[in-house]
C-alpha positions as CSV (number, residue, x, y, z in Angstrom):
1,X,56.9,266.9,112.6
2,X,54.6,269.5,110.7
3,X,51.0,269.7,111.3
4,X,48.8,269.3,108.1
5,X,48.0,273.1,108.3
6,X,51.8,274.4,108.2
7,X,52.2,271.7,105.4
8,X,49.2,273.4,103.6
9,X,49.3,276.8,104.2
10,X,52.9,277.8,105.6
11,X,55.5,275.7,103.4
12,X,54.8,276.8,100.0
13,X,55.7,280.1,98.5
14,X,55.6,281.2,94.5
15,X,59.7,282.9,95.9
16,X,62.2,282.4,98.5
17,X,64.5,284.8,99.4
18,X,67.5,284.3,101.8
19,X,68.6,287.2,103.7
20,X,66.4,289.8,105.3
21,X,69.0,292.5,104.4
22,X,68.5,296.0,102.1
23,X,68.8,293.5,99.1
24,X,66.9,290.7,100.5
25,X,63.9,292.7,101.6
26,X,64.1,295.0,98.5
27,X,63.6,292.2,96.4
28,X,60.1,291.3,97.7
29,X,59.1,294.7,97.8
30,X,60.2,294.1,94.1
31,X,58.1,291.1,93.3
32,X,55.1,292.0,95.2
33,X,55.1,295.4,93.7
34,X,54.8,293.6,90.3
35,X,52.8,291.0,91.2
36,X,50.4,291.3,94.1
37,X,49.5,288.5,94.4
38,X,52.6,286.4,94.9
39,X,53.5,284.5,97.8
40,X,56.9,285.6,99.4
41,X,58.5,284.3,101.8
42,X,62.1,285.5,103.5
43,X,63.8,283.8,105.6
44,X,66.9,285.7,107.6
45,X,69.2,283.5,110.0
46,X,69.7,285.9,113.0
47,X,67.2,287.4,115.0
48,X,67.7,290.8,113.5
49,X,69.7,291.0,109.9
50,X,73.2,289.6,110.1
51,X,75.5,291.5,108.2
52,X,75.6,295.1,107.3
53,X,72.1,296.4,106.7
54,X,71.4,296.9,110.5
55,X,75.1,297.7,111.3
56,X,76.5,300.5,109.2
57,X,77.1,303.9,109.8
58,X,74.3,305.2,108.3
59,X,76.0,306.4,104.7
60,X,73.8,307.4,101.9
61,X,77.5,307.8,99.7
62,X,77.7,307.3,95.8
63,X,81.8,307.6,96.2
64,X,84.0,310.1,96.6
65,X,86.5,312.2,94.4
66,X,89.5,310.1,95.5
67,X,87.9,306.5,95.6
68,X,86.0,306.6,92.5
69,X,89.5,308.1,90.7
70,X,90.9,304.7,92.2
71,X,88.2,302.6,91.0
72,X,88.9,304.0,87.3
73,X,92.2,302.5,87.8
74,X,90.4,299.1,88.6
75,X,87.5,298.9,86.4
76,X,87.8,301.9,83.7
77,X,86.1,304.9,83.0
78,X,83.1,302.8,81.9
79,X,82.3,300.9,84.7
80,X,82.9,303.2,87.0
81,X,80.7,305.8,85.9
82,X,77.8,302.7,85.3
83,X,78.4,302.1,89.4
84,X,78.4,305.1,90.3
85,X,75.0,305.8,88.4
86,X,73.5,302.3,90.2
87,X,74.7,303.5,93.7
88,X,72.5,306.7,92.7
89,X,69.5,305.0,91.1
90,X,69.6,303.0,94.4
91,X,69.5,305.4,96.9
92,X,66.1,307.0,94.5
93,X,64.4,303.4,94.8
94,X,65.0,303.2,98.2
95,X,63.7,306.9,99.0
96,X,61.0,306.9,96.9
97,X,59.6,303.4,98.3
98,X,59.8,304.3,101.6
99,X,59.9,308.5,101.9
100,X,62.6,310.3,103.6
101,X,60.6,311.2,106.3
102,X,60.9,307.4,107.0
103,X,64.5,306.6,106.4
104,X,65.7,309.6,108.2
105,X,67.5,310.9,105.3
106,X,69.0,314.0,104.9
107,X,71.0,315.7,102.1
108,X,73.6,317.2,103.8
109,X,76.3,316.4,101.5
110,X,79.5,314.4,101.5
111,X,82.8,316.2,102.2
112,X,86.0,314.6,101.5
113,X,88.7,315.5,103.5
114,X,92.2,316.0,102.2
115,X,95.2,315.6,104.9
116,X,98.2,317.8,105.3
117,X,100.5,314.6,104.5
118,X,98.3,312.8,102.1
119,X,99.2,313.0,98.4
120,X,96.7,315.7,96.4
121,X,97.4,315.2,92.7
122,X,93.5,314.1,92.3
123,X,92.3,317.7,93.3
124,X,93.7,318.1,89.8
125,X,91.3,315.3,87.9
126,X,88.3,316.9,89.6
127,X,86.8,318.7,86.6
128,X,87.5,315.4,85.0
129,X,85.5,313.6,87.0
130,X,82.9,316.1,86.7
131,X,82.9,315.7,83.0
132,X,83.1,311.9,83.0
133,X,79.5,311.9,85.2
134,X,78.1,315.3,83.8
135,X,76.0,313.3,81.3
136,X,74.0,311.7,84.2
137,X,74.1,314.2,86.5
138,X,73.6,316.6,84.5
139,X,75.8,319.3,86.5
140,X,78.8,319.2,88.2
141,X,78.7,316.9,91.7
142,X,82.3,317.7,93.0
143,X,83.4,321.0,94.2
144,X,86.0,322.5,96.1
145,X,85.0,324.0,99.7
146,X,88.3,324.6,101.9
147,X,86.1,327.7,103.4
148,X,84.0,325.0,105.2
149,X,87.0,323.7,106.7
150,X,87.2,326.0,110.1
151,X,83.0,326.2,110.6
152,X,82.9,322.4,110.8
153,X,85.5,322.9,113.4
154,X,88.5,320.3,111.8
155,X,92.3,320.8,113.0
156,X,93.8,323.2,109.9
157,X,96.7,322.0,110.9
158,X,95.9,318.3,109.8
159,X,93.0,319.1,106.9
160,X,94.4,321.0,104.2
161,X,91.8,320.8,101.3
162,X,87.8,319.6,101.5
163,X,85.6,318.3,98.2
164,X,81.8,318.6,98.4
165,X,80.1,315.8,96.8
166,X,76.5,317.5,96.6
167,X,74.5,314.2,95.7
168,X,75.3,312.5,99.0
169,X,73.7,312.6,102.6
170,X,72.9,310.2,105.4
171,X,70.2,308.3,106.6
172,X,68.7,306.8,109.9
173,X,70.1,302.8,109.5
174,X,67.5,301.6,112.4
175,X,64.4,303.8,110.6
176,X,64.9,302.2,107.4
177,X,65.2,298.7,108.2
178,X,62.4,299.1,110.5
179,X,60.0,301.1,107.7
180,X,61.5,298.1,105.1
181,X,60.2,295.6,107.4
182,X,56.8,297.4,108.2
183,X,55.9,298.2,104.3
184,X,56.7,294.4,103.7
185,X,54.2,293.2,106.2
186,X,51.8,296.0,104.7
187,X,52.6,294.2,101.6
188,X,51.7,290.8,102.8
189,X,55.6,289.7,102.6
190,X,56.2,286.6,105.1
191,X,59.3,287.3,107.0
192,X,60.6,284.6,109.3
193,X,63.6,285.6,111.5
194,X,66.5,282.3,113.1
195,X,66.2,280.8,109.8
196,X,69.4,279.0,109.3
197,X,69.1,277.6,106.0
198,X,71.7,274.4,105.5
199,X,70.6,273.4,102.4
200,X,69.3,274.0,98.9
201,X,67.9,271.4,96.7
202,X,66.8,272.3,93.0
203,X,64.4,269.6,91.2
204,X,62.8,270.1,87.8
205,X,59.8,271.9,88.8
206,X,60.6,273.4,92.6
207,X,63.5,274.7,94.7
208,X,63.4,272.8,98.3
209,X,65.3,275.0,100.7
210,X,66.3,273.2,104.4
211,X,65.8,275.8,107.5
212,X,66.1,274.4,110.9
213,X,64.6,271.5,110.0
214,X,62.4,272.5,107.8
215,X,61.8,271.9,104.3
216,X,60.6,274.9,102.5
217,X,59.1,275.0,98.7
218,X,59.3,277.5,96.0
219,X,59.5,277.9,92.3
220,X,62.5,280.6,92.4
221,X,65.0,281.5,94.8
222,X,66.7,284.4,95.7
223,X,69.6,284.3,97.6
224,X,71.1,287.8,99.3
225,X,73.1,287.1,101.8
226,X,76.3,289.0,100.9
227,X,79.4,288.6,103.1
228,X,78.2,285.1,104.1
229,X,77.0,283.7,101.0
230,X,79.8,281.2,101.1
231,X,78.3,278.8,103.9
232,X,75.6,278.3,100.6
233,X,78.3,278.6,97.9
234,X,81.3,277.6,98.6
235,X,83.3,278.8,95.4
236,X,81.6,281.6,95.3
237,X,84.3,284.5,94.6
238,X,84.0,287.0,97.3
239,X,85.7,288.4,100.6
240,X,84.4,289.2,103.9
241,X,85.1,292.8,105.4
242,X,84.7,293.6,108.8
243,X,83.9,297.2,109.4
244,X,84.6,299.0,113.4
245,X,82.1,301.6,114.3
246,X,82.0,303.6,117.2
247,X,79.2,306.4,118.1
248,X,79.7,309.2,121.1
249,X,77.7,310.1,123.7
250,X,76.1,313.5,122.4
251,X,78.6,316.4,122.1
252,X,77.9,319.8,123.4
253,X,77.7,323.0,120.2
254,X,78.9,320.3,117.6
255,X,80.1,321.4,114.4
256,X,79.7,318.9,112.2
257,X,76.8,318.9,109.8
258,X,76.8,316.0,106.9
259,X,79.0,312.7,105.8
260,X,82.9,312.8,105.5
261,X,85.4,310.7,104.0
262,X,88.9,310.5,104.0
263,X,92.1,307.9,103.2
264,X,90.2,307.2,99.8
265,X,86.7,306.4,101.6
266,X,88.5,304.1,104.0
267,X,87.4,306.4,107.2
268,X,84.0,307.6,107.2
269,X,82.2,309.6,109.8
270,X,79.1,312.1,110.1
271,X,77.2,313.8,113.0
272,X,73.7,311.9,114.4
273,X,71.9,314.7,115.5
274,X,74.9,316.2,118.1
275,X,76.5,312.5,118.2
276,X,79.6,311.3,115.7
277,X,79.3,308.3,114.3
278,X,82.7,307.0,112.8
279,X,83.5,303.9,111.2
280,X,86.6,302.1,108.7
281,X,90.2,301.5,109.1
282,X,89.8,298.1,107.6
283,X,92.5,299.3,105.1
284,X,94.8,298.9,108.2
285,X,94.7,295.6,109.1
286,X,93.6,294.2,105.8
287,X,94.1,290.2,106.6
288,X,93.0,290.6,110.8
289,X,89.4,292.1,109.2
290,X,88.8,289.7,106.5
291,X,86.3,288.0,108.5
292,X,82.8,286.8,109.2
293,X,83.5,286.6,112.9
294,X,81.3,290.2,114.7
295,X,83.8,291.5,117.4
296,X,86.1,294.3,118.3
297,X,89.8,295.3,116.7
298,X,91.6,296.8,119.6
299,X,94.5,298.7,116.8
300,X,91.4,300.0,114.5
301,X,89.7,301.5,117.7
302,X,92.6,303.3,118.9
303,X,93.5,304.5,115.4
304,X,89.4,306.0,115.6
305,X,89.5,307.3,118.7
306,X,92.9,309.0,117.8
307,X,91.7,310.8,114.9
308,X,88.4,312.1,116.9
309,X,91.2,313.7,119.0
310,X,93.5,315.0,116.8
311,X,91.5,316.2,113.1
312,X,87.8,316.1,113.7
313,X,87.1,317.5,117.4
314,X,90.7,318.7,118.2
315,X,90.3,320.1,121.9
316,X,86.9,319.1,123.0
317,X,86.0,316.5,125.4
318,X,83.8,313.6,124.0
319,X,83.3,310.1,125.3
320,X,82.3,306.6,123.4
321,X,78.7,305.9,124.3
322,X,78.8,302.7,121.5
323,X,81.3,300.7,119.4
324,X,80.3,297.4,116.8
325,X,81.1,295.5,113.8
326,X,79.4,295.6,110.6
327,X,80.1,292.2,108.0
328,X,80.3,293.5,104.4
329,X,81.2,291.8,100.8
330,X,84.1,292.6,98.7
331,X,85.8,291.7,95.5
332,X,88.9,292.5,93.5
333,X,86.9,294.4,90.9
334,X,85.1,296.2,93.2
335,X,81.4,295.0,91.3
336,X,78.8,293.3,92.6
337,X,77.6,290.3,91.7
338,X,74.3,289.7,90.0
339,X,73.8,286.7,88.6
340,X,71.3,283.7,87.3
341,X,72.7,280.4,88.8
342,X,70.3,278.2,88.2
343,X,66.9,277.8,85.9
344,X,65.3,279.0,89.6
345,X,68.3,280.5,91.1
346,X,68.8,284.0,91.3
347,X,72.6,285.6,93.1
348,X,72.7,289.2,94.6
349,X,75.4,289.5,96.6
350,X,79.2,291.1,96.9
351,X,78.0,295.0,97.6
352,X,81.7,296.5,98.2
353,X,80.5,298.5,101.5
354,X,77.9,300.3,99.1
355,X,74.5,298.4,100.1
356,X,72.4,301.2,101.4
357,X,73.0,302.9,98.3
358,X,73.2,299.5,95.7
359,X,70.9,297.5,97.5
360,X,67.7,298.5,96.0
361,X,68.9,298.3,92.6
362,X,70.9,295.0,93.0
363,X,67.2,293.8,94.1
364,X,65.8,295.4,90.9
365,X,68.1,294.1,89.0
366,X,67.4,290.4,89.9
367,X,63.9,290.8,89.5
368,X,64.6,292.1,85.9
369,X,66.6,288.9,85.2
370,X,64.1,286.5,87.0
């Protein structure tokens, strides 16, 4: 039962936002940033966010050579380049808002690695890819660096050929949640965390949202809650992802220095000050990792572990300090999904493993259209 002060002064907000995510939180720093004086409330159902925002691998990635050739083949030359321009635009919001310093990021590059037996006919379509993007970028993004290969200490017997993509780097995942969620208190954002929200309830003049019991009131609604926007939305068309990380203990006169891809974008790993983080696989088990269920895949780790052997610290001793699960959002185009669903219902959702770099601009993106 609810006193008459929390039905007076802590029920009622001018916007709601599910999910306390990149997007989720990005949108209030939207709406306040406009508007001041609004009265924002978001409400996030774990403790700490539940999908990916907390549990990447720290990527600050637009896409590389070989997955955005692939995406062409999905979506066209147009849509492609439009992506790749809001995973860039993104990654400029979220830096400016918050400062490097802040976030941890550094622009270090992203390296694509090409492997003895995997198929190099896109090395060819690089200058085309430069071309497609030189109108934005104005220069080319892609270059060829196989002199890098030995300094960063990789197995020449498995790496073969390595693209620099120079507009990528990496950032601190645990600083820039934690600076989102101190600029929105600075703000005067209202974050309330073990918000389970069951139901939504849209009248002619209000939204009514149901959290644990509690009936919340707004005149809009945005709802960011990516890989598990389906317990709101049933039809919604989307598919869960589960991505494995793992981190090592630190690793005595490491090489690496930057991000690096490789099996078209599907392994990803960088160096954490002189730790490795190293996360993906999912293309492995496809079906096993379409999931909103957090936890371990035994096949995927091994697969990890073997290619820290073997390609990235061949003959050097390392040990796993860390391993986890991150919950993204996928579809079969590969676009996410912005949407007005109602007169007072706003969608954000379906980030394709992108949303430290599309997050900010997805959030953008709905204010526009609210």
């Amino acid at each position: 039962m609810l006193s008459f002060w929390e039905k007076n002064s802590l029920i009622n907000y001018d916007s709601i936002i599910i999910g306390a995510g990149i997007t989720g939180l990005s949108v209030a720093c939207e709406l306040k940033e406009r508007n001041p004086q609004m009265n924002i409330l978001v409400l996030e159902r774990g403790i700490l966010p539940s999908g990916a925002s907390t549990k990447n691998a720290g990527f600050a990635c637009i896409g590389s050579l070989s997955e955005n050739l692939h995406d062409i083949s999905v979506m066209g030359e147009e849509a492609l380049v439009n992506l790749v321009k809001n995973r860039h635009q993104g990654l400029q919001l979220l830096r400016n808002r918050l400062g490097d310093e802040a976030i941890g990021y550094i622009g270090s590059g992203g390296y694509e690695l090409i492997l003895k037996d995997q198929d190099d006919t896109f090395l060819n379509k690089m200058e085309y890819m430069n071309n497609l993007l030189f109108p934005y970028f104005l220069k080319n993004i892609f270059s060829l660096c196989n002199y890098k290969i030995n300094s960063f200490g990789f197995s020449t017997k498995s790496v073969k050929a390595m693209i620099l993509n120079s507009e990528e780097g990496q950032i601190d995942t645990g600083k820039m949640i934690h600076s989102l969620w101190n600029y929105c208190q600075k703000i005067g954002v209202k974050i309330i965390t073990g918000a389970l929200v069951s139901s939504i309830h849209e009248t002619e003049n209000k939204i009514e949202v149901l959290a644990n019991e509690i009936e919340f009131k707004s005149s809009q609604l945005f709802i960011c809650t990516n890989a598990f926007t389906k317990t709101l939305l049933p039809n919604i068309e989307l598919t869960p992802g589960r991505g494995q990380v793992i981190a090592t203990k630190p690793i005595q006169n490491l090489k690496l220095n930057g991000s690096y891809f490789f099996d078209d974008g599907f392994f990803y790993f960088k160096n954490f000050e002189n730790r490795i983080i190293f996360g993906g696989g999912r293309n492995l088990q496809f079906e096993e990792e379409r999931t909103t269920e957090f936890g371990s895949n035994q096949f995927i780790l091994d697969k990890l572990n073997y290619y820290l052997k073997t390609l990235i610290i061949p003959n050097q001793e390392y040990e796993i300090d860390h391993s986890w699960s991150g919950i993204m959002a996928f579809s079969e185009n590969k676009l996410p999904l912005v949407k007005k669903i109602s007169e007072r219902q706003f969608l954000g959702v379906r980030l394709n493993g992108m949303g430290v770099a599309l997050g900010s601009k997805i959030a953008k993106d709905l204010v526009d259209l609210a």
